[in-house]
C-alpha positions as CSV (number, residue, x, y, z in Angstrom):
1,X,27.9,11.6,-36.4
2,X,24.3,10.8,-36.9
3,X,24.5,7.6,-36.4
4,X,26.3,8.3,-32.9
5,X,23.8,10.8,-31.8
6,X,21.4,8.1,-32.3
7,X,23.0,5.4,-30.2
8,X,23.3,7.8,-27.7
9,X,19.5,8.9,-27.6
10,X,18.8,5.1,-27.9
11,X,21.1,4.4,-24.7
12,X,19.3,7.5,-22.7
13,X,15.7,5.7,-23.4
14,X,16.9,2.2,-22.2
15,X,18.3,3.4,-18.9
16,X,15.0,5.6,-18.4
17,X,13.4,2.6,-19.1
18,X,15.1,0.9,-16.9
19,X,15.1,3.2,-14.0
20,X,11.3,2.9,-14.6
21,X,11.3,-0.7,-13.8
22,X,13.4,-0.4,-11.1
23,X,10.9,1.9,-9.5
24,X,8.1,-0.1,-10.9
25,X,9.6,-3.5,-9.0
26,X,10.6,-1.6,-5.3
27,X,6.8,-0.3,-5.4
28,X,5.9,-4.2,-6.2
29,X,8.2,-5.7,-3.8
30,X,6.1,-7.7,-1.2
31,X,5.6,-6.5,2.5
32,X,7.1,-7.8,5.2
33,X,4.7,-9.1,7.5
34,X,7.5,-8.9,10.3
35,X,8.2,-5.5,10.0
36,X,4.4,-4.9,10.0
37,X,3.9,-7.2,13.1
38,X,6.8,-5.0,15.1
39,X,5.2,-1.6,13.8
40,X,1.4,-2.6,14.7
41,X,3.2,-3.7,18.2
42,X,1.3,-0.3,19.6
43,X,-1.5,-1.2,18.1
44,X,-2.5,-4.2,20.3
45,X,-4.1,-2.0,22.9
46,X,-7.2,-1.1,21.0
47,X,-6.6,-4.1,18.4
48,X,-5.3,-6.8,19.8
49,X,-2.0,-8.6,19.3
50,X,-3.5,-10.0,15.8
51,X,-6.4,-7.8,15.3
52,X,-8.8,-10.2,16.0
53,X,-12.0,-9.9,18.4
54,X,-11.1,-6.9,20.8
55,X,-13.8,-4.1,22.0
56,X,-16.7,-4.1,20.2
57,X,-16.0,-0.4,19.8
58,X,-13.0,-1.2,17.7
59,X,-13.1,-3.0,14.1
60,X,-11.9,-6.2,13.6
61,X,-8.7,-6.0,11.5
62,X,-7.9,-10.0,11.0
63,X,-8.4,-10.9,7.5
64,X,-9.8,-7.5,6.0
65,X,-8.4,-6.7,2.7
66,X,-5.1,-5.6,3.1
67,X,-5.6,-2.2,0.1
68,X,-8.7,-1.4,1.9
69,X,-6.6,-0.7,5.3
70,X,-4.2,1.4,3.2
71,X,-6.3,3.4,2.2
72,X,-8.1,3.8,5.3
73,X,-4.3,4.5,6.7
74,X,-3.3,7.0,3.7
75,X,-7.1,8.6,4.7
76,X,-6.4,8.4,8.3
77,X,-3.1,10.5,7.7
78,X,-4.6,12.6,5.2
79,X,-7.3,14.0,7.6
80,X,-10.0,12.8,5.2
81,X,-11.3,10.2,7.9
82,X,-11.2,11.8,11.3
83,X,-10.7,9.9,14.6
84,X,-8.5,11.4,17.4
85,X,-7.0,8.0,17.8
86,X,-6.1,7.3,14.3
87,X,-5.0,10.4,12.7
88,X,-2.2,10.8,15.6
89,X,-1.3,6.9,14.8
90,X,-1.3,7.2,11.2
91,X,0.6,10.6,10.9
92,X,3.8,9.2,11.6
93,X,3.5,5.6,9.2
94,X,5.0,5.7,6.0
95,X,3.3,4.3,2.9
96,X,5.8,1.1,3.8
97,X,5.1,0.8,7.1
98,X,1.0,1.1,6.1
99,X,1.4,-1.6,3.1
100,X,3.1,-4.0,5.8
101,X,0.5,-3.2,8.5
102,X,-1.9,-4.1,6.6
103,X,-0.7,-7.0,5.3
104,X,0.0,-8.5,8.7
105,X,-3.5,-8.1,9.7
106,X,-4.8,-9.6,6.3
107,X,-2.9,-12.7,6.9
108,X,-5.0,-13.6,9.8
109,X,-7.6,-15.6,9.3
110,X,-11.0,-14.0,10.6
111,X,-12.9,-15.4,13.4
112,X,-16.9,-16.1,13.1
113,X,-19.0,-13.7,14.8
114,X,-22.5,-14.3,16.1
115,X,-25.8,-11.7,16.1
116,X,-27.6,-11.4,19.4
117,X,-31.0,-10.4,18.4
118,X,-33.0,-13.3,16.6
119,X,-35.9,-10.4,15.5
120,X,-33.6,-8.4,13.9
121,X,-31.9,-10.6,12.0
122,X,-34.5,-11.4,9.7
123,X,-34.8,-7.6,9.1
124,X,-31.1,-7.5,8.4
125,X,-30.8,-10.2,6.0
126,X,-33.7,-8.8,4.0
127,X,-31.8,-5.5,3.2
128,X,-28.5,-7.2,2.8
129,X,-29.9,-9.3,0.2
130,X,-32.3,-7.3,-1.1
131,X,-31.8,-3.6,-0.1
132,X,-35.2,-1.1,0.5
133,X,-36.5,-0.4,-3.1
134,X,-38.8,2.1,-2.3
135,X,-36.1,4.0,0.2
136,X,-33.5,3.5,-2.7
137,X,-31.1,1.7,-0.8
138,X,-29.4,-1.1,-3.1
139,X,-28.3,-4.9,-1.5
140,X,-25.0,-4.3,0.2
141,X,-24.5,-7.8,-0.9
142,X,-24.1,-6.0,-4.3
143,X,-20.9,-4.5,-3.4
144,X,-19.4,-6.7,-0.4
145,X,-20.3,-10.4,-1.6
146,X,-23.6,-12.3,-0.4
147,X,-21.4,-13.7,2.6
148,X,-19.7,-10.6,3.3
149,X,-16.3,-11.5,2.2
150,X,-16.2,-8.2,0.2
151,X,-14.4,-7.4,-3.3
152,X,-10.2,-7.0,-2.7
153,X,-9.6,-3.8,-3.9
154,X,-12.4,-1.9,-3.6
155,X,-15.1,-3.5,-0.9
156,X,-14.2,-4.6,2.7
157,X,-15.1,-7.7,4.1
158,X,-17.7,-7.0,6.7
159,X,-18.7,-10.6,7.9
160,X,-18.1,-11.1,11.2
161,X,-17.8,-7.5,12.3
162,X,-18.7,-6.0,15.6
163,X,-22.1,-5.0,15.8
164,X,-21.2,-1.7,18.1
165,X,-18.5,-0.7,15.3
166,X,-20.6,-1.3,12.0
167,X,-23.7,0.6,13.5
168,X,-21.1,3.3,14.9
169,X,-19.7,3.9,11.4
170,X,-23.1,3.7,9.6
171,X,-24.5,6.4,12.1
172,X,-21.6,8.3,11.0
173,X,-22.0,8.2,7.5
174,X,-25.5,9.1,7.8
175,X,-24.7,12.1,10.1
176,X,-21.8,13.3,8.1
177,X,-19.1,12.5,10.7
178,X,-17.5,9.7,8.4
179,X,-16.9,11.7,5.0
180,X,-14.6,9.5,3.3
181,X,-16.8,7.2,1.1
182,X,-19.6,9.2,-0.4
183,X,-21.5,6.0,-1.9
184,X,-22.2,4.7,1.7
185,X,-23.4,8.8,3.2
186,X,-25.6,8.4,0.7
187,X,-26.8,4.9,1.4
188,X,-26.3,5.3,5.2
189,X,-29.0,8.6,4.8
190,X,-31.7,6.8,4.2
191,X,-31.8,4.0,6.5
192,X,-33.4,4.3,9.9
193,X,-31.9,3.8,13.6
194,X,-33.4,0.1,13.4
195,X,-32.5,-0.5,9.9
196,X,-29.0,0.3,11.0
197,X,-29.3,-1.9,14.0
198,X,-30.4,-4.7,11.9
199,X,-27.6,-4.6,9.5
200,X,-25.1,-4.2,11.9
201,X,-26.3,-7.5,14.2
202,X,-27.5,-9.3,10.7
203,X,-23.3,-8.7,9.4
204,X,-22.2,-9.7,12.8
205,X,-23.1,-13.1,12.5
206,X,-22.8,-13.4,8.7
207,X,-20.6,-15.9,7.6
């Protein structure tokens, strides 16, 4: 009897075990970059068909780190970022639809951008690299690469970003208005109105 009552317990953990990998390999399988295309269909409006360079008001999605548009998505959805735009758009995704979303967009390949204003530039590049010691503001190259390509995972890529956008979203971490990443508020408080404008046209053109 013992020995039955112990196949039987044995038996139990192998199919838990097993149901665990099941679950473990449907949350692995890989999106469908189809079924992301279709859904991001209503997205083309603000986006463009591919994500590539729309209005300079809106990011450029093509090649960005497909976990870091999940999670702006899941933060969209949440109510942790706010934008009247998104959150309507990403209240009705589900976490599939989001993973193939973003996928689609990440397997375009980026286009170059350009910055417009040479004197600013220089400025730019200076904090990038370097950061503003004395105003406690770190290299963003620290955290997003020196060419901008970002860290998968947990940095995006900014090279080659809209100058409107990136100036947009660091005014709105400095203000408060963008409260989902409390590492950039902080950096994004103590940078001026030029500083800003210097990144943002200095990341435009980084490549």
């Amino acid at each position: 009897m013992k020995r039955f009552s112990h196949l039987i317990a044995l038996a139990t953990v192998a199919l838990s075990l097993s149901g665990l990998a099941h679950s473990a390999d449907k949350k692995a399988a890989k999106p469908d970059l189809a079924a992301g295309e279709a859904k991001a269909a209503v997205c083309l409006a603000c986006h463009t068909a591919d994500g590539s360079r729309g209005l300079p008001s809106y990011p450029i999605l093509q090649g960005q780190h497909p976990e870091y548009l999940v999670k702006q998505l899941v933060e969209f959805k949440e109510g942790k970022r706010k934008n009247g735009i998104m959150n309507g758009m990403a209240a009705a995704l589900t976490p599939e639809d989001m993973r193939n979303i973003a996928a689609f967009y990440a397997s375009k390949k980026a286009k170059p951008g350009t910055a417009k204003n040479q004197d600013l530039v220089a400025v730019g590049q200076k904090i990038y690299r370097g950061g503003i010691a004395k105003k406690g503001v770190p290299a963003c190259a620290g955290c997003h690469s020196p060419n901008g390509a970002g860290i998968p995972v947990q940095y995006p890529r900014l090279s080659g970003q809209h100058a409107d956008y990136t100036k947009a979203q660091l005014t709105a971490f400095r203000q408060g208005e963008r409260g989902n990443s409390a590492q950039m508020a902080t950096i994004s408080a103590n940078l001026s109105d030029k500083e800003i404008e210097a990144l943002s046209d200095y990341i435009a053109g980084l490549r």
